[in-house]
DRENPA-3360 file (N, C-alpha, C; in nm, 2 decimals, always signed):
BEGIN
1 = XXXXXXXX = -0.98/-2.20/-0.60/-1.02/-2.17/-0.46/-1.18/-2.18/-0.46 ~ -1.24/-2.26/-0.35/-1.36/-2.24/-0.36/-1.42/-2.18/-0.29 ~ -1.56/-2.12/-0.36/-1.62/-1.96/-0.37/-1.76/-2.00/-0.29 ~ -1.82/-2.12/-0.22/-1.92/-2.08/-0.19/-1.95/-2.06/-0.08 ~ -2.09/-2.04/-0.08/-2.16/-1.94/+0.04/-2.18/-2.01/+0.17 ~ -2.22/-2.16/+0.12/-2.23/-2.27/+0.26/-2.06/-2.24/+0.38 ~ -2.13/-2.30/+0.46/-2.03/-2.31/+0.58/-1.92/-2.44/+0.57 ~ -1.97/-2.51/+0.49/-1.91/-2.65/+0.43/-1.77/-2.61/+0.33;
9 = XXXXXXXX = -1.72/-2.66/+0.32/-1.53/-2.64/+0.21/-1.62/-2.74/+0.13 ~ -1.65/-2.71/+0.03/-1.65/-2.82/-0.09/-1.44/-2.79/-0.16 ~ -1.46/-2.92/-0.19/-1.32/-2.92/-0.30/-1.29/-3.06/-0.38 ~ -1.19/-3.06/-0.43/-1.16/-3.19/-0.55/-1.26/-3.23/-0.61 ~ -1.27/-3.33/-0.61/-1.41/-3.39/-0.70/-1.50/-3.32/-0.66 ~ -1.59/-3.34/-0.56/-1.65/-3.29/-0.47/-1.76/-3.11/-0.56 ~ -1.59/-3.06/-0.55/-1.61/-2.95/-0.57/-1.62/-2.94/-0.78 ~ -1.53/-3.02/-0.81/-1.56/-3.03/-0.96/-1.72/-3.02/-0.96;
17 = XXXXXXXX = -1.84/-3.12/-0.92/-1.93/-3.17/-0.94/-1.99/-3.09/-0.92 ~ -2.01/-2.98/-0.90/-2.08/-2.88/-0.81/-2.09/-2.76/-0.87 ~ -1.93/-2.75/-0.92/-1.94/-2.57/-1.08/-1.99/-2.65/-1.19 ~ -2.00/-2.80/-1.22/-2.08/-2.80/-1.37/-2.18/-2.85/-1.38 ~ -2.23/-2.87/-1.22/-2.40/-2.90/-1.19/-2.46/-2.83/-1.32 ~ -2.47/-2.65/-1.23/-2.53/-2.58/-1.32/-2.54/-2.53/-1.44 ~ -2.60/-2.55/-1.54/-2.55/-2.48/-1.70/-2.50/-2.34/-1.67 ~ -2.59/-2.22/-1.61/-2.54/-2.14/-1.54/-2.39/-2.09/-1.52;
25 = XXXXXXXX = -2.37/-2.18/-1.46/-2.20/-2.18/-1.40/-2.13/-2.24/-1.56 ~ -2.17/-2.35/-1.60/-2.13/-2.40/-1.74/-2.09/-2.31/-1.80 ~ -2.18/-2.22/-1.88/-2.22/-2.06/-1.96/-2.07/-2.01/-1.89 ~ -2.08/-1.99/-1.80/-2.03/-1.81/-1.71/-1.85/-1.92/-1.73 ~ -1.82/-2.04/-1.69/-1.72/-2.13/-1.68/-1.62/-2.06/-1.88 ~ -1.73/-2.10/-1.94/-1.69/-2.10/-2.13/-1.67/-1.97/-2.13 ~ -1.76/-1.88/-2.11/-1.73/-1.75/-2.16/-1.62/-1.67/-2.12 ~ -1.59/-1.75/-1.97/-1.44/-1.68/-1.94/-1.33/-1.72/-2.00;
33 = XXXXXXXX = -1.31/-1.90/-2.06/-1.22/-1.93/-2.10/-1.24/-1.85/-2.26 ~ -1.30/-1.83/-2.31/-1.33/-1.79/-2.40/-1.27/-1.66/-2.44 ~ -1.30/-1.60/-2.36/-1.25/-1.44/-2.34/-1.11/-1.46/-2.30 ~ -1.06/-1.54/-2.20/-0.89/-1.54/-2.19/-0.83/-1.59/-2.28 ~ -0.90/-1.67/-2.39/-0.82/-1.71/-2.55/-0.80/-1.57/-2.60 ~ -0.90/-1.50/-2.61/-0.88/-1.40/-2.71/-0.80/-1.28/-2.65 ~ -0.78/-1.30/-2.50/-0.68/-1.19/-2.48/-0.56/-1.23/-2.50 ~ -0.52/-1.36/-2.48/-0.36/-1.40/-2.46/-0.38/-1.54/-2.57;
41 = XXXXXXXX = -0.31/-1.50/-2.72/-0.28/-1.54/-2.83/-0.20/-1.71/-2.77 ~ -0.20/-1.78/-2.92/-0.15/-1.92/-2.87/-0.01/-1.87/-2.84 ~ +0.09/-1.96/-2.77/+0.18/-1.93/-2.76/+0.21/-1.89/-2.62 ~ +0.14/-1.80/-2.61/+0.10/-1.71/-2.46/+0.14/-1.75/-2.35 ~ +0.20/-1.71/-2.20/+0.22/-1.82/-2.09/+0.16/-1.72/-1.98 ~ +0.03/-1.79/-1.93/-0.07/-1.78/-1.83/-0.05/-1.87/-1.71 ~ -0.08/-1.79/-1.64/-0.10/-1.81/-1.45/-0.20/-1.78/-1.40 ~ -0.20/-1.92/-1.39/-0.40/-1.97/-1.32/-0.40/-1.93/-1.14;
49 = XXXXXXXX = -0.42/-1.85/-1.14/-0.44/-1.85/-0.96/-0.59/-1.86/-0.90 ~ -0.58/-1.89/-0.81/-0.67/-1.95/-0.78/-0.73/-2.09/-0.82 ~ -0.65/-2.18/-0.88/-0.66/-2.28/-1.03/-0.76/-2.37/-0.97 ~ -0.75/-2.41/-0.85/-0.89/-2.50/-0.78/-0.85/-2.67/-0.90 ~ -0.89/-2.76/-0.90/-0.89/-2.86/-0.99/-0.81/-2.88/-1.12 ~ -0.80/-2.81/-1.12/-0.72/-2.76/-1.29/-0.81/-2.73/-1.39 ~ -0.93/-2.76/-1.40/-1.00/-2.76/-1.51/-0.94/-2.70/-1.65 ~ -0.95/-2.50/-1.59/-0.92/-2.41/-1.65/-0.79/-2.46/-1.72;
57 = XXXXXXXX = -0.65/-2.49/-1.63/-0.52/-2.53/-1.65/-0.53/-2.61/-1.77 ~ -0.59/-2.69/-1.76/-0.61/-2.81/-1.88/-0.62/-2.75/-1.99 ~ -0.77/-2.70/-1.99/-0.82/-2.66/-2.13/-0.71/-2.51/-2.20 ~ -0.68/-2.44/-2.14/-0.51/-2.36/-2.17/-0.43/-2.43/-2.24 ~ -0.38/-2.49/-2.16/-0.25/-2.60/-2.23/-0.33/-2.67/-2.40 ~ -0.44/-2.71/-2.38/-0.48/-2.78/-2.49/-0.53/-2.69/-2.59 ~ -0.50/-2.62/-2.56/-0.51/-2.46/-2.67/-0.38/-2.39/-2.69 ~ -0.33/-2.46/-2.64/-0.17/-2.41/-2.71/-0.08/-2.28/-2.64;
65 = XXXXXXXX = -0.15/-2.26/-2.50/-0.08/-2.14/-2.35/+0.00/-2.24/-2.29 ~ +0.11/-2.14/-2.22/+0.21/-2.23/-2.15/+0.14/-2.20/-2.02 ~ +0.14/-2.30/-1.90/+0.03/-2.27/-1.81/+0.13/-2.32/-1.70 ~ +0.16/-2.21/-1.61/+0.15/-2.25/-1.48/+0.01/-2.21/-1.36 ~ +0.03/-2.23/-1.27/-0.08/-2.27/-1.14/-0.06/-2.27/-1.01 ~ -0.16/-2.19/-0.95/-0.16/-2.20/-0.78/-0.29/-2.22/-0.72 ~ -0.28/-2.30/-0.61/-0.37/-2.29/-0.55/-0.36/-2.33/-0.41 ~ -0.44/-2.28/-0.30/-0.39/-2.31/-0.15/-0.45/-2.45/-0.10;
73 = XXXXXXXX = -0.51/-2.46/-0.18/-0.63/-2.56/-0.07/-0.57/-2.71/-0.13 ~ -0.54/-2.80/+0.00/-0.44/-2.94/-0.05/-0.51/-3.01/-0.13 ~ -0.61/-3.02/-0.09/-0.71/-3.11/-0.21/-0.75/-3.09/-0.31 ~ -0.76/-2.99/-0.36/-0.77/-2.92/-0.49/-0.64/-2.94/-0.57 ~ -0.52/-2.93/-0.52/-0.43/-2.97/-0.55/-0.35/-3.10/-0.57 ~ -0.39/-3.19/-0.50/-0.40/-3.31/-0.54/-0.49/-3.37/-0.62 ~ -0.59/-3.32/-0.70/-0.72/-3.35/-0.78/-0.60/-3.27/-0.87 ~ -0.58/-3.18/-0.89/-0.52/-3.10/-1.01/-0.40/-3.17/-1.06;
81 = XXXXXXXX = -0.33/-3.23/-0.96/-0.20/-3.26/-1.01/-0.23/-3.42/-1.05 ~ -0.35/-3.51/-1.05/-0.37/-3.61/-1.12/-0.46/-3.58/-1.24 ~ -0.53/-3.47/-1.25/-0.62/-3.45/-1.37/-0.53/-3.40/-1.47 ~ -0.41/-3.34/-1.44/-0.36/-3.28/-1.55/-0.18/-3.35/-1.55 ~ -0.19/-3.48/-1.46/-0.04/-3.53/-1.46/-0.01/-3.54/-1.59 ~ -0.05/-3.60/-1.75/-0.02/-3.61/-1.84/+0.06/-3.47/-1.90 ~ +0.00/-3.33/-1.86/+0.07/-3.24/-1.89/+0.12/-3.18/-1.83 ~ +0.16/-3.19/-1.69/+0.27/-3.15/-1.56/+0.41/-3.23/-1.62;
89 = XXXXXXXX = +0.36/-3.40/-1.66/+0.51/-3.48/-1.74/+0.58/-3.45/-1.85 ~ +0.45/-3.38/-1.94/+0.50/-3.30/-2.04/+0.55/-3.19/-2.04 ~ +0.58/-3.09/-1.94/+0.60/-2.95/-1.90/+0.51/-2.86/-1.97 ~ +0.40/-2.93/-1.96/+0.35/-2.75/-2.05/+0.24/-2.69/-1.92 ~ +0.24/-2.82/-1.83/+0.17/-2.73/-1.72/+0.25/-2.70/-1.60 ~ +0.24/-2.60/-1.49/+0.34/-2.67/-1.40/+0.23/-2.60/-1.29 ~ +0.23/-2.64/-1.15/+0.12/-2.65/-1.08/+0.21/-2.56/-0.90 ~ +0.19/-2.46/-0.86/+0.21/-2.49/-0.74/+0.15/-2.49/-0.63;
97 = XXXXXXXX = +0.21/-2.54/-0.54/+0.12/-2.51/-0.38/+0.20/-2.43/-0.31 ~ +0.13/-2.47/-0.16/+0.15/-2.39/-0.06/+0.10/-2.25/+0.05 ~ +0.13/-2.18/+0.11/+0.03/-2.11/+0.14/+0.02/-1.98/+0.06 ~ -0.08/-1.91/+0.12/-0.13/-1.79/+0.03/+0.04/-1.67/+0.06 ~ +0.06/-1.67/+0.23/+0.17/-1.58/+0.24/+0.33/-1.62/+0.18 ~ +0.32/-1.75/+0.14/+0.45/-1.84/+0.09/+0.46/-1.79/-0.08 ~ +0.29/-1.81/-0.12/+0.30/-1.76/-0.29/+0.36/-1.63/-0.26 ~ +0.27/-1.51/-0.24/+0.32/-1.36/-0.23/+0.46/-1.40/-0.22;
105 = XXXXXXXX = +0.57/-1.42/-0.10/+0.69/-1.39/-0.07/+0.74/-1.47/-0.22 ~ +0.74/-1.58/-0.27/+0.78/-1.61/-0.36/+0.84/-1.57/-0.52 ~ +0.74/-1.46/-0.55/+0.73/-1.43/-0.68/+0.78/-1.29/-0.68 ~ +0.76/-1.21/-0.53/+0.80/-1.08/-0.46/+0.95/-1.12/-0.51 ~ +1.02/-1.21/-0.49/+1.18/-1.27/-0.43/+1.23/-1.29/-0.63 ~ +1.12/-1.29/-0.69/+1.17/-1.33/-0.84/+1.09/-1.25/-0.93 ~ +1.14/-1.12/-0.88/+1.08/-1.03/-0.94/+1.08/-1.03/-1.09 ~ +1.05/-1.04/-1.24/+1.09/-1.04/-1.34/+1.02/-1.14/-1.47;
113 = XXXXXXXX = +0.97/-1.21/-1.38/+0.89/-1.33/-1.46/+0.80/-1.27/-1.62 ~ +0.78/-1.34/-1.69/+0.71/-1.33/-1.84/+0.58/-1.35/-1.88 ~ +0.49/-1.35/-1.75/+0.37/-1.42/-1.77/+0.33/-1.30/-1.85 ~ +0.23/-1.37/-1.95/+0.16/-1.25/-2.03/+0.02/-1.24/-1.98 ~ -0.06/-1.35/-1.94/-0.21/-1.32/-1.85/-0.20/-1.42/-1.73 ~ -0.27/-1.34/-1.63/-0.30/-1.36/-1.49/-0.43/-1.45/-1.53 ~ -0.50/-1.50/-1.47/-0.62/-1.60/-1.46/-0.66/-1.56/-1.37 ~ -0.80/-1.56/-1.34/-0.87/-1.60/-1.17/-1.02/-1.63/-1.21;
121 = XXXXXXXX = -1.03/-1.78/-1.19/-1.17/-1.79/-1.26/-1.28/-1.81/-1.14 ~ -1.37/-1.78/-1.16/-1.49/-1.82/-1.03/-1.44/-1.72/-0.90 ~ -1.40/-1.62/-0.91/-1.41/-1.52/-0.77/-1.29/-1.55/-0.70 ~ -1.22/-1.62/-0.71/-1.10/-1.66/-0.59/-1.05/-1.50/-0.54 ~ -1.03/-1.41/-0.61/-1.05/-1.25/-0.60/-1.17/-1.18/-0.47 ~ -1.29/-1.23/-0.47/-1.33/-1.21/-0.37/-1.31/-1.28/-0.23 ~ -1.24/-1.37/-0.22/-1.17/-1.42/-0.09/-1.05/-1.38/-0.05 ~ -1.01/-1.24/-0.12/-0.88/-1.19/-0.07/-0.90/-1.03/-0.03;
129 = XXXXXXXX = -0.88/-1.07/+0.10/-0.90/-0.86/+0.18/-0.81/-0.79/+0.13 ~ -0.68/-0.80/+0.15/-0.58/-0.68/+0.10/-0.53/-0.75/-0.05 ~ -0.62/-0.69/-0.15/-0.60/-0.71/-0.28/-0.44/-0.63/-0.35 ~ -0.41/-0.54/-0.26/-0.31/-0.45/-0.33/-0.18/-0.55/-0.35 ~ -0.15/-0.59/-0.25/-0.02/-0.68/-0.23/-0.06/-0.81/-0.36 ~ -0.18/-0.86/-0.37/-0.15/-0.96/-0.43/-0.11/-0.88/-0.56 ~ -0.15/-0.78/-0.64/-0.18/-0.69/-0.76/-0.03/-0.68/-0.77 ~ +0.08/-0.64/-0.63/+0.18/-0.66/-0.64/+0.25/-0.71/-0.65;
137 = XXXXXXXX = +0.22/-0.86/-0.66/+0.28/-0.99/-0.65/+0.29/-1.01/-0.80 ~ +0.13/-1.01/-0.85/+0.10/-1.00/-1.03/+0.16/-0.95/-1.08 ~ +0.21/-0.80/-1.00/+0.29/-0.72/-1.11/+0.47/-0.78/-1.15 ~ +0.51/-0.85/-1.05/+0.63/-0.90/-1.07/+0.61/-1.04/-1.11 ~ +0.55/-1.08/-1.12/+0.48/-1.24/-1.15/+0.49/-1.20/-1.37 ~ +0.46/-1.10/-1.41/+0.44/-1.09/-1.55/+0.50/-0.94/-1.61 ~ +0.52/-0.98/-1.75/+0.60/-0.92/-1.83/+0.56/-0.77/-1.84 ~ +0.60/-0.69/-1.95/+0.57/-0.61/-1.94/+0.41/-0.52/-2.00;
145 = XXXXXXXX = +0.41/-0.59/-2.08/+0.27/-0.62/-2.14/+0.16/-0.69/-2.06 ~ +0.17/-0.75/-1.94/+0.09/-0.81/-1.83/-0.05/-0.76/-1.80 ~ -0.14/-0.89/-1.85/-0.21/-0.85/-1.82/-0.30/-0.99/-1.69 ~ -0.40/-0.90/-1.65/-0.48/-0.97/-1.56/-0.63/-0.97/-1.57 ~ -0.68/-1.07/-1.58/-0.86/-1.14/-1.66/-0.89/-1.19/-1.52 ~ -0.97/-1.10/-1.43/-1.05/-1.20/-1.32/-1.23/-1.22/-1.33 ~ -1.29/-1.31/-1.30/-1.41/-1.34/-1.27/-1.41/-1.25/-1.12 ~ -1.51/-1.20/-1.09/-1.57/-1.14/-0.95/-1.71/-1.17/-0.96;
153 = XXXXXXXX = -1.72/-1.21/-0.80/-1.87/-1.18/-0.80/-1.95/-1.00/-0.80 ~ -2.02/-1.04/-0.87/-2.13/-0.94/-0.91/-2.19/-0.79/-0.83 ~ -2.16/-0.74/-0.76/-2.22/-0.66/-0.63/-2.38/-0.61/-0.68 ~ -2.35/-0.58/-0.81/-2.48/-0.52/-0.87/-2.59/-0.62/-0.91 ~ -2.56/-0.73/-0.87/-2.66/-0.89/-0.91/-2.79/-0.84/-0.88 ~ -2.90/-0.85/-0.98/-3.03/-0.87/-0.95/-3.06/-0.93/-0.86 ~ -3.07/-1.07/-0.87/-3.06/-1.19/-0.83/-3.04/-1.20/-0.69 ~ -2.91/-1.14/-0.64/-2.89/-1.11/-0.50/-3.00/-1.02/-0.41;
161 = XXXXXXXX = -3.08/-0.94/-0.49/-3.20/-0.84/-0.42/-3.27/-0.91/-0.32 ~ -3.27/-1.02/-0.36/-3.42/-1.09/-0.30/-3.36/-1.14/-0.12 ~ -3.23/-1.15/-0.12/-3.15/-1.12/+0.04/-3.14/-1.07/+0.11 ~ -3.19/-1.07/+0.22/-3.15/-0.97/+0.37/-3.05/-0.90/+0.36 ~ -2.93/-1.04/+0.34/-2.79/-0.96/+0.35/-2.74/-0.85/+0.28 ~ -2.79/-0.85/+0.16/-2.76/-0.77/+0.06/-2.83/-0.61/+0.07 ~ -2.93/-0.61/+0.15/-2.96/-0.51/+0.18/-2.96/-0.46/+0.32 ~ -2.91/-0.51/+0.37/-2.81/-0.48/+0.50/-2.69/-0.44/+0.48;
169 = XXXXXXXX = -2.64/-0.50/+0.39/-2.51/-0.43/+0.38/-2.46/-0.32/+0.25 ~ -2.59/-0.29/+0.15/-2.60/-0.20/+0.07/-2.52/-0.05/+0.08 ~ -2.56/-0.02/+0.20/-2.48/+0.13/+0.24/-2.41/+0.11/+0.26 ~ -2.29/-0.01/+0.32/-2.15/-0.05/+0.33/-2.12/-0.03/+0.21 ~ -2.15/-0.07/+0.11/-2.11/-0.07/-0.01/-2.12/+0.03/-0.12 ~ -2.21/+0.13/-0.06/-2.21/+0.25/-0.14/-2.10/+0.38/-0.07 ~ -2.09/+0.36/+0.04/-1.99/+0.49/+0.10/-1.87/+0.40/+0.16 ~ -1.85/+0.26/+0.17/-1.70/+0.19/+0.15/-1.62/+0.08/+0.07;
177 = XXXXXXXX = -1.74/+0.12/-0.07/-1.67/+0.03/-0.17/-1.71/-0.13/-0.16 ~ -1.75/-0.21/-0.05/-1.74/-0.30/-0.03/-1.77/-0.36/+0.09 ~ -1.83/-0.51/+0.07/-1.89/-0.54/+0.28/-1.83/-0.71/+0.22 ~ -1.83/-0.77/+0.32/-1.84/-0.86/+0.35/-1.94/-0.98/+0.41 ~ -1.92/-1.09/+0.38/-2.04/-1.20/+0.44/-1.92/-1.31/+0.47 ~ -2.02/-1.39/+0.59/-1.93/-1.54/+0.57/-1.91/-1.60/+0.50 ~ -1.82/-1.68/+0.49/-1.82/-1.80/+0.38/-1.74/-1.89/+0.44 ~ -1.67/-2.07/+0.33/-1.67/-2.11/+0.42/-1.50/-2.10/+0.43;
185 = XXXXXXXX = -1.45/-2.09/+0.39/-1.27/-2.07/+0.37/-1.23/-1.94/+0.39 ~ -1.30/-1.83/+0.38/-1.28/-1.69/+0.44/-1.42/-1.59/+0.45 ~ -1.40/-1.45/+0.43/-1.53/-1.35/+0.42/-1.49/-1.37/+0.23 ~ -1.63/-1.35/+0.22/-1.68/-1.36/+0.11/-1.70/-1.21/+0.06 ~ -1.61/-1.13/-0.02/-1.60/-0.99/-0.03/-1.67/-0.93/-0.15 ~ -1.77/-0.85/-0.13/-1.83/-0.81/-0.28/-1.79/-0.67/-0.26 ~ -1.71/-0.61/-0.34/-1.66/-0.46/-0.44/-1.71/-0.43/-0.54 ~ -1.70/-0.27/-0.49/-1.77/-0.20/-0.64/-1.64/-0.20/-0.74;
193 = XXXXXXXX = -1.66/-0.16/-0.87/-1.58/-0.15/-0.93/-1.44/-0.03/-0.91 ~ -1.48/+0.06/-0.87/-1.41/+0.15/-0.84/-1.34/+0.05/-0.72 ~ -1.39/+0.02/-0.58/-1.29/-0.02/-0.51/-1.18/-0.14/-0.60 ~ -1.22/-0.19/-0.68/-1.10/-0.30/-0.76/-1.02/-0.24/-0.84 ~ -1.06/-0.12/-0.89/-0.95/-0.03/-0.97/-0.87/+0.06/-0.87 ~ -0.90/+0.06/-0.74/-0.85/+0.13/-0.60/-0.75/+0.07/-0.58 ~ -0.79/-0.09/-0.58/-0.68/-0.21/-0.51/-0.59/-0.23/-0.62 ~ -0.59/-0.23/-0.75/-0.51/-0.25/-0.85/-0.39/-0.14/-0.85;
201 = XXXXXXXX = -0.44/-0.06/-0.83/-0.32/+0.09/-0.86/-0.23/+0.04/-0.74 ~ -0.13/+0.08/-0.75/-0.03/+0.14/-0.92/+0.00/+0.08/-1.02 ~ -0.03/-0.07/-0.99/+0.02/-0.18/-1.03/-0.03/-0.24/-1.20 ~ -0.17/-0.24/-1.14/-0.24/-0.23/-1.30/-0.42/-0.17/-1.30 ~ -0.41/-0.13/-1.39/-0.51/-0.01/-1.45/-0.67/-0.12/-1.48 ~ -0.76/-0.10/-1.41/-0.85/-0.15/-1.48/-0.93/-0.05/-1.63 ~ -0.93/-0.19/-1.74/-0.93/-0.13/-1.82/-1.08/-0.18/-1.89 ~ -1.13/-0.29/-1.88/-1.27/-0.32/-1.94/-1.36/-0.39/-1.86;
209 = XXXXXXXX = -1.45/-0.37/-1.89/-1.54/-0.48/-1.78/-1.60/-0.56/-1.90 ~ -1.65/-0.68/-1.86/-1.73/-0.79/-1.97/-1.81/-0.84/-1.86 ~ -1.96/-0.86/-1.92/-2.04/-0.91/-1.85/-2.06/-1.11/-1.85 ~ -2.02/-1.15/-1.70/-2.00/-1.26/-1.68/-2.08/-1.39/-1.74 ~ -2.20/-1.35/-1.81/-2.28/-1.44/-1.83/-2.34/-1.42/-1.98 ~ -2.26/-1.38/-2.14/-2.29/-1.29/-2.24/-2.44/-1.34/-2.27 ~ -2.51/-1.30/-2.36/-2.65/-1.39/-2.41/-2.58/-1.44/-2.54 ~ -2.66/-1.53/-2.56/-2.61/-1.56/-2.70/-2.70/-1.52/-2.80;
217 = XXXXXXXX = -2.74/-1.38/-2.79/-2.79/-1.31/-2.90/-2.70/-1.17/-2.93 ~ -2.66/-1.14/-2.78/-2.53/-1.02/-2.83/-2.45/-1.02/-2.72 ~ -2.35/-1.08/-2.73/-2.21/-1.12/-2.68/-2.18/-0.96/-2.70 ~ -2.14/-0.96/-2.61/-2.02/-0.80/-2.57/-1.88/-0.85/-2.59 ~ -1.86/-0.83/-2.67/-1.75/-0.87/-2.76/-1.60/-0.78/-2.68 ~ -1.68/-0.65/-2.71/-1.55/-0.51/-2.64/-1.60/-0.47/-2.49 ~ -1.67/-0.58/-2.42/-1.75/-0.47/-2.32/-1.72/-0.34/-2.27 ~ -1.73/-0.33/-2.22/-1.72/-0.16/-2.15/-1.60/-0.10/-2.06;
225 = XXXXXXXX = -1.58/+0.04/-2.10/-1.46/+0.08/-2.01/-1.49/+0.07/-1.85 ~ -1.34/+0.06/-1.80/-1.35/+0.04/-1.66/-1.42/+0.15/-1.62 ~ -1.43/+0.28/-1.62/-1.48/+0.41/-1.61/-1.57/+0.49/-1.71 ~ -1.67/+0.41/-1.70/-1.79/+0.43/-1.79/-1.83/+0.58/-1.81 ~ -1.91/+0.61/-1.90/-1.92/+0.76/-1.90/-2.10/+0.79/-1.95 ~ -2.12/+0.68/-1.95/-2.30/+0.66/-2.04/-2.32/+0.55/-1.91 ~ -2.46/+0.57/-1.86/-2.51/+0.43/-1.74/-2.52/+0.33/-1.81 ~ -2.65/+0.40/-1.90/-2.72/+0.29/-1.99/-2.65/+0.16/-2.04;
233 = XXXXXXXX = -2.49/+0.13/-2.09/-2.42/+0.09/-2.10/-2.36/-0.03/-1.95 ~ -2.41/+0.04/-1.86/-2.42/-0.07/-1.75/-2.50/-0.15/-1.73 ~ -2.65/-0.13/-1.76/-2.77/-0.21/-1.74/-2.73/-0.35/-1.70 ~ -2.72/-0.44/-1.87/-2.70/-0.53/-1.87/-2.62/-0.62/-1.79 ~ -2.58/-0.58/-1.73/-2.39/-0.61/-1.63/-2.52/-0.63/-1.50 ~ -2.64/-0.57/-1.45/-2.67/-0.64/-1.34/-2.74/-0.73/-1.34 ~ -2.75/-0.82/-1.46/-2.84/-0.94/-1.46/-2.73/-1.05/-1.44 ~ -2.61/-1.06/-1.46/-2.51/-1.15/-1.45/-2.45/-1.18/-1.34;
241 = XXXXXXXX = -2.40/-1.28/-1.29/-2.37/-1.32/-1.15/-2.25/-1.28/-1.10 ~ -2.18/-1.28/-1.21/-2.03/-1.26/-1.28/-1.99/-1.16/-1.30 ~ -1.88/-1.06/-1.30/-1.84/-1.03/-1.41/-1.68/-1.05/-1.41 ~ -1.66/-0.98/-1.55/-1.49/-1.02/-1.57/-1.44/-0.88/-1.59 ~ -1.32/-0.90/-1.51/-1.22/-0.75/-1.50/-1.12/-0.74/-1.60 ~ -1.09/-0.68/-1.68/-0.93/-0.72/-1.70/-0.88/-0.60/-1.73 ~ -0.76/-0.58/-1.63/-0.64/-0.52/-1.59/-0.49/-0.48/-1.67 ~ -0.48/-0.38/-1.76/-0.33/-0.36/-1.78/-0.21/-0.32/-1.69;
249 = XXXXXXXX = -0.10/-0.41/-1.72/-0.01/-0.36/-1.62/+0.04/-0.23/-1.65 ~ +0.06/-0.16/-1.50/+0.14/-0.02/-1.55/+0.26/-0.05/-1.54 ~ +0.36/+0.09/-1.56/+0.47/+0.11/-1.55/+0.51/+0.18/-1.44 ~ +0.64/+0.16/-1.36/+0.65/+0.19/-1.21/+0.75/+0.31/-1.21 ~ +0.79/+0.35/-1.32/+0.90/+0.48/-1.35/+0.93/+0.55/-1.22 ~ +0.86/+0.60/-1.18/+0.92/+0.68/-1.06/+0.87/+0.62/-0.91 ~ +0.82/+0.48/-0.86/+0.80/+0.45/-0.80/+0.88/+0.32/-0.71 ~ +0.84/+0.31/-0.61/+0.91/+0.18/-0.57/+0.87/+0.04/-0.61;
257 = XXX = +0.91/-0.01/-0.63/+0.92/-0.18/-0.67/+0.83/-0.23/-0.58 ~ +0.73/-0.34/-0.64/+0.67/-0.43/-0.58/+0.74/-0.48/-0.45 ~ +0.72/-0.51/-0.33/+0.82/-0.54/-0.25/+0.76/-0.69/-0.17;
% end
């Protein structure tokens, strides 16, 4: 799904050319595949949502994950399903479409699936308002050990200071979790952490944060609990554009079923 700020839909090629302009995005692009290797072991079967081109889908499979894929936008999907046709014929990828309300009912309907990690690279997470239902969708989409690795944009970004908008909508964001801006395929949603561990329950627990952009002098290897207890330990997290969430699934014992 693409994440940017212009009023324009970049996508397919288009849009390939554009996340590996920047080294920047390059960096923030590795460190997440990087980090979803070491959560989900070879062997592993990952679901790319948001999958946009396949990139990510690719480089999975060629590391030895069983990879399926969604994504809404048709042309992204037709870029993905010729970049990675060699391994869609092989079955190690499998790709779907359709719309965003079509995925949900889908996976709602087959409840039980074995995915062991969820994907979401480059924010596709911030273009979704009611996050709970998708968390619900996740939770029946993967096993019991399920876990979910997203990219978000940043709310705490340095970088972002230097904007009007950002300081316009600062107090939205301190007493409701979260504001919104335009963008060009939906509102473009920045959440605090707590509101993403809000939207995850009951479904799954945020459990670490890793900062989206590591240095390569000290990689945060274990980054930090979802529920920090020292600030100092956050600093670093607001020079990054990025960060990465990742989510254990809970257990629903006395509760109703994802529906």
């Amino acid at each position: 799904m693409a994440t940017g700020t212009s009023q324009k839909i970049v996508t397919g090629a288009e849009y390939v050319q554009q996340i590996t302009a920047l080294e920047s995005d390059r960096r923030a692009r590795a460190a997440f595949l990087d980090l979803a290797l070491k959560v989900a072991p070879p062997g592993a079967a990952l679901f790319d949502f948001g999958a946009g081109p396949g990139i990510d889908a690719r480089f999975y499979a060629e590391q030895g994950r069983g990879v399926a894929a969604y994504d809404v936008d048709a042309k992204m999907c037709e870029f993905f399903a010729e970049h990675c046709r060699d391994l869609i014929t092989a079955g190690s990828v499998r790709l779907e479409t359709g719309t965003y309300p079509q995925f949900l009912a889908r996976h709602r309907a087959t409840a039980g699936s074995a995915i062991d990690l969820v994907t979401a690279n480059f924010a596709p997470l911030n273009l979704i308002g009611d996050l709970n239902e998708l968390f619900a969708t996740f939770h029946a989409l993967t096993g019991p050990s399920g876990k979910v690795l997203a990219s978000v944009l940043n709310p705490y970004f340095i970088g972002d200071l230097r904007y009007s908008w950002w300081w316009r909508n600062a107090p939205r964001l301190w007493w409701s979790g979260h504001f919104s801006v335009p963008g060009a395929q939906a509102p473009i949603i920045r959440r605090r952490l707590a509101d993403f561990a809000g939207q995850g329950a009951p479904y799954f627990k945020l459990e670490r944060v890793f900062r989206g952009l590591p240095s390569k002098q000290t990689p945060q290897v274990n980054g930090v609990a979802g529920r920090p207890r020292h600030r100092p330990s956050w600093m670093p997290m607001t020079t990054s554009r990025f960060l990465f969430l990742l989510f254990q699934k809970c257990g629903l014992r006395n509760q109703a079923r994802p529906h």
